[in-house]
Structures are given as structure tokens and as C-alpha cells.
KOLGUBA-417395 format. One line per field, with one value per residue: residue number from 0; residue in one letter; x, y, z of N, C-alpha, C in turn. Coordinates in steps of 0.2 Angstrom, whole numbers, plus 5000, padded with zeros to 4 digits. Example, Ala and Ser with C-alpha at 12.3 -4.5 7.8 and 13.67 -1.06 7.14 Angstrom:
<sites>
seq	(0,1) $
type	(a,s) $
n.east	(5066,5064) $
n.north	(4972,4989) $
n.up	(5039,5035) $
ca.east	(5062,5068) $
ca.north	(4978,4995) $
ca.up	(5039,5036) $
c.east	(5066,5064) $
c.north	(4984,5000) $
c.up	(5039,5039) $
</sites>
This chain:
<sites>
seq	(0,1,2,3,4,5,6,7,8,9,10,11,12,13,14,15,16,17,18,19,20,21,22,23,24,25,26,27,28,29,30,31,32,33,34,35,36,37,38,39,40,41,42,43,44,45,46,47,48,49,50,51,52,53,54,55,56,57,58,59,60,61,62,63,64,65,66,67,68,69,70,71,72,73,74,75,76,77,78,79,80,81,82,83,84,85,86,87,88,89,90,91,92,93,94,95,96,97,98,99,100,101,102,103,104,105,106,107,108,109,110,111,112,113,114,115,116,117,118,119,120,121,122,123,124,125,126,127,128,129,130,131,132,133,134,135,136,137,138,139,140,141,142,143,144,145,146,147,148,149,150,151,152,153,154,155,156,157,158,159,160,161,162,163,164,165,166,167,168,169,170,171,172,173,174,175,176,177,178,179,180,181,182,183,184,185,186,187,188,189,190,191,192,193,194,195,196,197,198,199,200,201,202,203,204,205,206,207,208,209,210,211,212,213,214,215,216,217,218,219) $
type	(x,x,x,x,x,x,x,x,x,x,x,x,x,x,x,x,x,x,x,x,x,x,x,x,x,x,x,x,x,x,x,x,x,x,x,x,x,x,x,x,x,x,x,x,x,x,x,x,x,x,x,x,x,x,x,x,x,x,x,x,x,x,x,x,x,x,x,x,x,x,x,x,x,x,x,x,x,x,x,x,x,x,x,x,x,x,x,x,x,x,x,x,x,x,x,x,x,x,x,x,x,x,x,x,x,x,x,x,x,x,x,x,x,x,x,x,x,x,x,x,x,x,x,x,x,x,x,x,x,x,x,x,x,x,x,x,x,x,x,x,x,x,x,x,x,x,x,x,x,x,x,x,x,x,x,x,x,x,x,x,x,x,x,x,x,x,x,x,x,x,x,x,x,x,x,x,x,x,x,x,x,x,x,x,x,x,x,x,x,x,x,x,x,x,x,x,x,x,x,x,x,x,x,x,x,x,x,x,x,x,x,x,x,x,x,x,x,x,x,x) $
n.east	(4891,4903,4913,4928,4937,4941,4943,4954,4956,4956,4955,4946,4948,4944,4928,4922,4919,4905,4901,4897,4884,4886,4872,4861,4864,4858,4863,4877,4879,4893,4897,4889,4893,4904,4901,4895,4906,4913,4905,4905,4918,4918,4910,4918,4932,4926,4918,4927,4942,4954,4958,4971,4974,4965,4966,4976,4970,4956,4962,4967,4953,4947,4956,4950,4938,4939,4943,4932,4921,4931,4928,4915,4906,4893,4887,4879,4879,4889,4897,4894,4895,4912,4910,4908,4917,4929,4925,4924,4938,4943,4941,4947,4960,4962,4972,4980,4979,4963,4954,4954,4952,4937,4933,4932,4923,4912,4912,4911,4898,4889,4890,4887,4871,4868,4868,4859,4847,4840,4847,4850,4839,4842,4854,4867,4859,4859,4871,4880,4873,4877,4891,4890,4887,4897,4909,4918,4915,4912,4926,4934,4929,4917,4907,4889,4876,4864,4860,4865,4852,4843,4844,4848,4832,4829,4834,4826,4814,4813,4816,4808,4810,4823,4840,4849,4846,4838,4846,4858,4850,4846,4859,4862,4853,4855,4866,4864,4856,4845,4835,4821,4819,4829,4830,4819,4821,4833,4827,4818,4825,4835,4824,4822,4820,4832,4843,4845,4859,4868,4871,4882,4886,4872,4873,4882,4881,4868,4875,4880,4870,4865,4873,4871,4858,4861,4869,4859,4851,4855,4854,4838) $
n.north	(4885,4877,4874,4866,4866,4870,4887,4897,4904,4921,4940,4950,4963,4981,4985,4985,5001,5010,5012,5021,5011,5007,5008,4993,4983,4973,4960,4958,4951,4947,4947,4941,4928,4925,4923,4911,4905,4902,4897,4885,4881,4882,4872,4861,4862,4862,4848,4840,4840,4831,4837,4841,4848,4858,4870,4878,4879,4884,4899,4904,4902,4912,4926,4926,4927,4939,4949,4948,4956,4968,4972,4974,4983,4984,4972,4960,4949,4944,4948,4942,4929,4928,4929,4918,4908,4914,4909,4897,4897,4897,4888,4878,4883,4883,4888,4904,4911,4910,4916,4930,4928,4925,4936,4948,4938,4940,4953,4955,4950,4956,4969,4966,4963,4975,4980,4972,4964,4953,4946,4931,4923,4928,4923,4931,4930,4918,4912,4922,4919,4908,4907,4915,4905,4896,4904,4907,4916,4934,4936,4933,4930,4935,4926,4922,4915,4919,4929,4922,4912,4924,4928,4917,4913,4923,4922,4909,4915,4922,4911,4898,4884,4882,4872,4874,4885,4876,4867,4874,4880,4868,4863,4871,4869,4857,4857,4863,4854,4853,4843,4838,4848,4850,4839,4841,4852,4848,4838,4844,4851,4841,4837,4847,4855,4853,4866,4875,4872,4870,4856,4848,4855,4853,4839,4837,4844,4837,4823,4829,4833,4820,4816,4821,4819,4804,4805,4811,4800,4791,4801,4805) $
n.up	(5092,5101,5118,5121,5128,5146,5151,5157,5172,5172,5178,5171,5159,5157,5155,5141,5132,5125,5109,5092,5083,5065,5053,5052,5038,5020,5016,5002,4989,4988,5000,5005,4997,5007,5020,5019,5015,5026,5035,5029,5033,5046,5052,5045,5051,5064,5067,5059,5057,5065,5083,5086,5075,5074,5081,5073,5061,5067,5069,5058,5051,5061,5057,5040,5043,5051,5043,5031,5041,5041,5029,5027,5038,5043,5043,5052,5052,5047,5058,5069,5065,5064,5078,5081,5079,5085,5097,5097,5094,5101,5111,5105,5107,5121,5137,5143,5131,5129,5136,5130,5118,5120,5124,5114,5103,5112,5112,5100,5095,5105,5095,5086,5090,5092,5079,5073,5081,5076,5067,5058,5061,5075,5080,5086,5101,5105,5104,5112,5126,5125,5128,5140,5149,5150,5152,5165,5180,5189,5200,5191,5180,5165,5166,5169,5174,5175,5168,5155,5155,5151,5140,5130,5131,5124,5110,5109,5108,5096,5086,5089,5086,5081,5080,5085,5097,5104,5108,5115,5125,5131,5136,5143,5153,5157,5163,5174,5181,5180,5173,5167,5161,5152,5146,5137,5129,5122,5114,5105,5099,5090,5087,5076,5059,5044,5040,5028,5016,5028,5029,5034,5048,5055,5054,5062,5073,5078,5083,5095,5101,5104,5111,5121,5129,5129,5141,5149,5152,5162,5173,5174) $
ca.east	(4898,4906,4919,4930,4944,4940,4950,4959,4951,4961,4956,4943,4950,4939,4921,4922,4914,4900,4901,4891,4884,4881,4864,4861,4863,4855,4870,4878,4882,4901,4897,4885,4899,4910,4897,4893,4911,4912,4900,4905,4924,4919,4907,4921,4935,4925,4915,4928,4947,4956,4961,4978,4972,4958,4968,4979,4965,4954,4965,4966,4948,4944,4958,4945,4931,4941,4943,4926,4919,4931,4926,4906,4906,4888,4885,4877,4879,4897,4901,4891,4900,4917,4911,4906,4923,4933,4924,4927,4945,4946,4940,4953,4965,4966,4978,4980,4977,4959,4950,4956,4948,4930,4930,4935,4919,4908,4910,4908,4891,4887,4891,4879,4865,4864,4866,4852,4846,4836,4849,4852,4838,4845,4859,4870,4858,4860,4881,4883,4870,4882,4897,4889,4886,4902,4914,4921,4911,4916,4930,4938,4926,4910,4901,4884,4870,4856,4861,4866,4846,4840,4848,4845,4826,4826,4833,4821,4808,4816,4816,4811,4808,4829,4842,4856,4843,4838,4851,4863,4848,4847,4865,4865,4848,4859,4874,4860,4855,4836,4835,4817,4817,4834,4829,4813,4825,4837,4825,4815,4833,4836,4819,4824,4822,4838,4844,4848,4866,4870,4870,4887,4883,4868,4874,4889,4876,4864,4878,4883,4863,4863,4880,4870,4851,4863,4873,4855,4849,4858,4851,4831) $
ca.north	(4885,4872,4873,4858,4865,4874,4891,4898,4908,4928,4944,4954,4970,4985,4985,4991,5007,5008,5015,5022,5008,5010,5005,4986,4981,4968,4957,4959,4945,4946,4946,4934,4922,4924,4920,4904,4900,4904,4894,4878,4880,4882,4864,4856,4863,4861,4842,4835,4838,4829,4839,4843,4854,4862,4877,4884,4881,4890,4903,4903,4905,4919,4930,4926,4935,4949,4951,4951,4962,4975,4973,4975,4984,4984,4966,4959,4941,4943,4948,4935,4923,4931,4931,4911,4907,4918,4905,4890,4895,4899,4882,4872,4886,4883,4890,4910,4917,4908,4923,4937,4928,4926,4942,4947,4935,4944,4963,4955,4948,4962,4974,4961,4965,4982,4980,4968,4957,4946,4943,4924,4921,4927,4919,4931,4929,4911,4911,4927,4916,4900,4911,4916,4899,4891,4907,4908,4921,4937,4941,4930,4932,4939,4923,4925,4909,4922,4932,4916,4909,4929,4927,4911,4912,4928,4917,4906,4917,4922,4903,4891,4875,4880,4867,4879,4890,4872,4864,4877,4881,4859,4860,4873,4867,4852,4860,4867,4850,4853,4838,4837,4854,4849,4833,4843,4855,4844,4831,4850,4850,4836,4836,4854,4855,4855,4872,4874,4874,4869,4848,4849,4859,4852,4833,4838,4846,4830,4821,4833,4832,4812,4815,4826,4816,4800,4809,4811,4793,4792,4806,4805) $
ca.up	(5095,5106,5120,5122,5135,5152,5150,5163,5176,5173,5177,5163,5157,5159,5153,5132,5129,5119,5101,5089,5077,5059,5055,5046,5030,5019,5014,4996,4986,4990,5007,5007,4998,5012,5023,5017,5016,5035,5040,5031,5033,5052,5053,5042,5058,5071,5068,5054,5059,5071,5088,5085,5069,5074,5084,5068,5056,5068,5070,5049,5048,5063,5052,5037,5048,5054,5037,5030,5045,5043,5023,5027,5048,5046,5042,5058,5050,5048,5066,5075,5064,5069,5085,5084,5077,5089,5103,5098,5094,5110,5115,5103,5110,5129,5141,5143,5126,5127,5138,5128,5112,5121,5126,5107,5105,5117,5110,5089,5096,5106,5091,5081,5091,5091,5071,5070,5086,5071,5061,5058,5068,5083,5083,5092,5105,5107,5105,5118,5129,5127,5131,5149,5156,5151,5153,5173,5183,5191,5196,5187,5170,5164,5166,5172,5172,5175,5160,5149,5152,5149,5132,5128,5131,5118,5106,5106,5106,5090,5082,5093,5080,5080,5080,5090,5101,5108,5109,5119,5131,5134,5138,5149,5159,5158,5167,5177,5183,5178,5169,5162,5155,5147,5139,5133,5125,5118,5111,5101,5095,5088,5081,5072,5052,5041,5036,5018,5016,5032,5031,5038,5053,5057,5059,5070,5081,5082,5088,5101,5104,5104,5118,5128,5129,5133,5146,5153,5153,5168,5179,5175) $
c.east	(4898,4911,4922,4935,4940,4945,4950,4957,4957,4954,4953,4945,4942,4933,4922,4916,4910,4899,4898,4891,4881,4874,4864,4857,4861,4862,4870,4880,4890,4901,4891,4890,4903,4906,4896,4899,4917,4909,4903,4912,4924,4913,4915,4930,4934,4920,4922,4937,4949,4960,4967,4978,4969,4960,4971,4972,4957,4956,4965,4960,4945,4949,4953,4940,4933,4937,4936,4922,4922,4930,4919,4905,4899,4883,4884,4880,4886,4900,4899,4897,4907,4915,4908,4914,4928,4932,4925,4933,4947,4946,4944,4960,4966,4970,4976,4979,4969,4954,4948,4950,4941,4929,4930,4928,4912,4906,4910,4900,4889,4885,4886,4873,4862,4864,4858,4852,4843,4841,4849,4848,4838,4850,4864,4867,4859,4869,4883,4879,4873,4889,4894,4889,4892,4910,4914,4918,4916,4920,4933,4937,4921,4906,4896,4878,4863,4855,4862,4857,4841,4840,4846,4838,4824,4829,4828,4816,4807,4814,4814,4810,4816,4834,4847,4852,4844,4842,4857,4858,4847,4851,4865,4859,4851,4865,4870,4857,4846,4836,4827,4816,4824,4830,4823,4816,4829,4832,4820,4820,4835,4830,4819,4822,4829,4837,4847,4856,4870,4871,4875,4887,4878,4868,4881,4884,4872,4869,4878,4875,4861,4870,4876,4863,4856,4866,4866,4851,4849,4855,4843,4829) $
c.north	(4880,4874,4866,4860,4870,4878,4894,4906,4917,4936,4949,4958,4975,4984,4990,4995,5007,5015,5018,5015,5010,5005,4996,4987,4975,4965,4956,4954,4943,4942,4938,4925,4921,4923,4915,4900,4900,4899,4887,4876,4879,4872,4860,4857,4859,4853,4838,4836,4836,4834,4843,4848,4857,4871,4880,4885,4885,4898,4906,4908,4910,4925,4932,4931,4940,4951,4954,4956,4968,4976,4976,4976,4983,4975,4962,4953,4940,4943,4943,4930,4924,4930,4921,4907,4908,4912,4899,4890,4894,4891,4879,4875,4883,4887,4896,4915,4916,4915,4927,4935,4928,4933,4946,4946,4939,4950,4961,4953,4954,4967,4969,4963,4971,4986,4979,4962,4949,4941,4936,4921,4920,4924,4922,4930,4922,4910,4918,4923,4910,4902,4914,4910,4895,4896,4909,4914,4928,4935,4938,4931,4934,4935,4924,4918,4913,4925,4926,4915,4914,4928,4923,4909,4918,4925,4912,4909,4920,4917,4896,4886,4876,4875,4871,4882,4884,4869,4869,4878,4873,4859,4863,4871,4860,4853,4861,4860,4849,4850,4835,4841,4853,4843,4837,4846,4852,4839,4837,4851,4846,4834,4843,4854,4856,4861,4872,4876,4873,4861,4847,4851,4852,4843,4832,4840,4842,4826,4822,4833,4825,4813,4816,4820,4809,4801,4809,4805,4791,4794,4807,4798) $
c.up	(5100,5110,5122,5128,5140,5150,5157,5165,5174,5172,5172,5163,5159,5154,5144,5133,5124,5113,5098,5083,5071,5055,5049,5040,5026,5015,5005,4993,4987,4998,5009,5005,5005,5018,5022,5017,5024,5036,5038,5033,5041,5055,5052,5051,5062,5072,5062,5056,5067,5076,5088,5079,5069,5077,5077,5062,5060,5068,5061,5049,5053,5059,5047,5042,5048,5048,5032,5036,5043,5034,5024,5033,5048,5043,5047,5058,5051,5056,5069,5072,5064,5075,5088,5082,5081,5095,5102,5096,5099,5114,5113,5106,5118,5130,5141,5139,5125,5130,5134,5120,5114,5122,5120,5104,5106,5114,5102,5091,5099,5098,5086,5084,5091,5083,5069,5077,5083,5069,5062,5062,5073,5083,5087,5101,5110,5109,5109,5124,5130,5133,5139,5153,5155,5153,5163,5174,5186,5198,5193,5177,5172,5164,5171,5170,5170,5169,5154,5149,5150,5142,5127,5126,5124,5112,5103,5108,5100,5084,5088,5092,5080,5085,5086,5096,5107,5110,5115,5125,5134,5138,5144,5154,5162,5164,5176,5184,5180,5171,5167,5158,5151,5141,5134,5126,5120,5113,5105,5098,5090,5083,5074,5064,5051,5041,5031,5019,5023,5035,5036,5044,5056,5059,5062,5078,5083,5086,5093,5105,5109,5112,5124,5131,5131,5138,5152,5156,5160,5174,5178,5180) $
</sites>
């Protein structure tokens, strides 16, 4: 998940109450379709249209999610990916409706981890762990650096040969200033294996890799 706009600092609603969840399930071939077409529909979005189309066609494809979630509630994999969707709408969106969708975000990952903290190798851990270091702190938002690199680290203790765990922890040690533990991170990233079915994906995020590692060049 990527942000591209600063959102605008507003006030978080109350704290969501917490639920009962129903317990994880191994994903069914329907769901597993609609998973897969989640995932490329969101590369092809998010590295392959111009600018100016990425907000409705995001907005398009986090509908698509709701949708399978509220088909399969106890499919961890669907939430997260509703809840990676939700965040980078939120990033093509800007302005005042951009919060409400992190926070949106925030409680489908949440609700992913206490399905299954594995799923996806971790991946809610790593996209609720992006979503602290680059969402506005209290009282403005619920960002939190100390919680982003708690998160972050359980991820990669998850996967840590992965291409997203690496990469998002780079960026924020990046933000962070602590620029030899980022390059280390970012350049384990970039060395990543492919994921099957994921080519698309995976060289949008080298670049953003390649952005970040020369962005560094600079500061070592």
C-alpha cells in the first residue's frame, strides 16, 4: 500500500469497540477468485493508471471488497485486502473524506488479525504498521511511529525474505532518518523473490524501492 497525498489532519471518532470474531477459514475457490482479482485489479490502479483515474477506480474496486467480505466475514485475506484498498483510496482521494477511509482501513486489518495474524504472511501486520507512520498523530489521528515499528517488526518476523514487510519498514526508517538501517532494509527488498501471480505488484514496488534507495544516495 502506498500514500501519495498528505490527508488532512481531523479529529478521530471514538475508539471501535471490539467484537466477537468468527474464527478463520481456509479460503474457497470463489473467494479465492475474487482475491486474486483484488489483488491485480489493485497493481493495475495503483502502478498503471494515470492520476486522475486512480480515485474513481479505486473507489470501484474498495466497493468490489466490501463486497467479498461481507460474502466470506471470516476470510482474513479478504479484509486485509479491503483494508489495503481502503488506504490507498484514501491516498488518490485527499481532502476530508481521506481519514474516515483509513480509519475504515485500520478496523478491516485489525478485524484481519484477530481472524488470522498469518494470513498473507502477515500482511495486515505490515499495511496497519504503514498506516501508523504515515497517518497524523493524536489528537489529530491515530498515528503512532512507536506502534508503526512494533508492527512492522512482527511482520517481518513473519516473512522476512518479503518484498512489502522490507520495503514499508525501509521507508519508514527512511522517514525516520536512520539511514543505514533503511538502505539495509530497502536493498533485502528489492532483493525479495517474485510471488506467483503477483509480477504486476511486484515491479511497481521495485520501483518505489529504486525511488526510495536513490532518495538515499544523497543522505549516507
Amino acid at each position: 500500500m502506498k500514500t501519495r497525498h498528505h490527508l488532512l489532519a481531523l479529529t478521530l471518532a471514538a475508539a471501535l469497540g471490539a467484537g466477537l470474531s468468527l474464527p478463520a477459514l481456509a479460503l474457497g475457490d470463489a473467494a479465492r477468485q475474487q482475491l486474486d482479482g483484488i489483488q491485480a485489479r489493485w497493481a493495475e490502479v495503483n502502478y498503471k493508471l494515470p492520476d486522475k483515474q486512480r480515485e474513481a477506480a479505486f473507489a470501484d474496486l474498495a466497493q468490489q471488497a466490501a463486497q467479498a467480505v461481507a460474502a466470506e466475514p471470516a476470510a482474513a485475506e479478504l479484509r486485509i485486502w479491503h483494508g489495503i484498498v481502503l488506504s490507498t483510496y484514501a491516498g488518490a482521494k485527499g481532502g476530508l473524506g481521506a481519514l474516515d477511509l483509513v480509519k475504515k482501513a485500520k478496523a478491516e486489518l485489525e478485524e484481519a488479525l484477530k481472524l488470522d495474524p498469518k494470513a498473507l504472511d502477515g500482511s495486515a501486520y505490515t499495511s496497519l504498521g504503514s498506516l501508523y507512520y504515515q497517518v497524523p498523530g493524536w489528537p489529530l489521528g491515530f498515528g503512532d511511529d512507536a506502534k508503526a515499528e512494533v508492527l512492522l517488526k512482527q511482520a517481518l518476523a513473519i516473512n522476512p525474505d518479503g518484498i512489502d514487510p522490507n520495503f514499508f519498514y525501509g521507508d519508514f526508517l527512511l522517514r525516520k532518518k536512520r539511514y543505514p538501517q533503511a538502505k539495509a532494509a530497502l536493498e533485502k527488498a528489492l532483493a525479495a523473490p517474485d510471488r506467483a501471480g503477483r509480477a504486476a505488484a511486484d515491479e511497481g514496488r521495485r520501483g518505489e524501492i529504486r525511488q526510495r534507495l536513490k532518495e538515499l544516495e544523497s543522505r549516507l
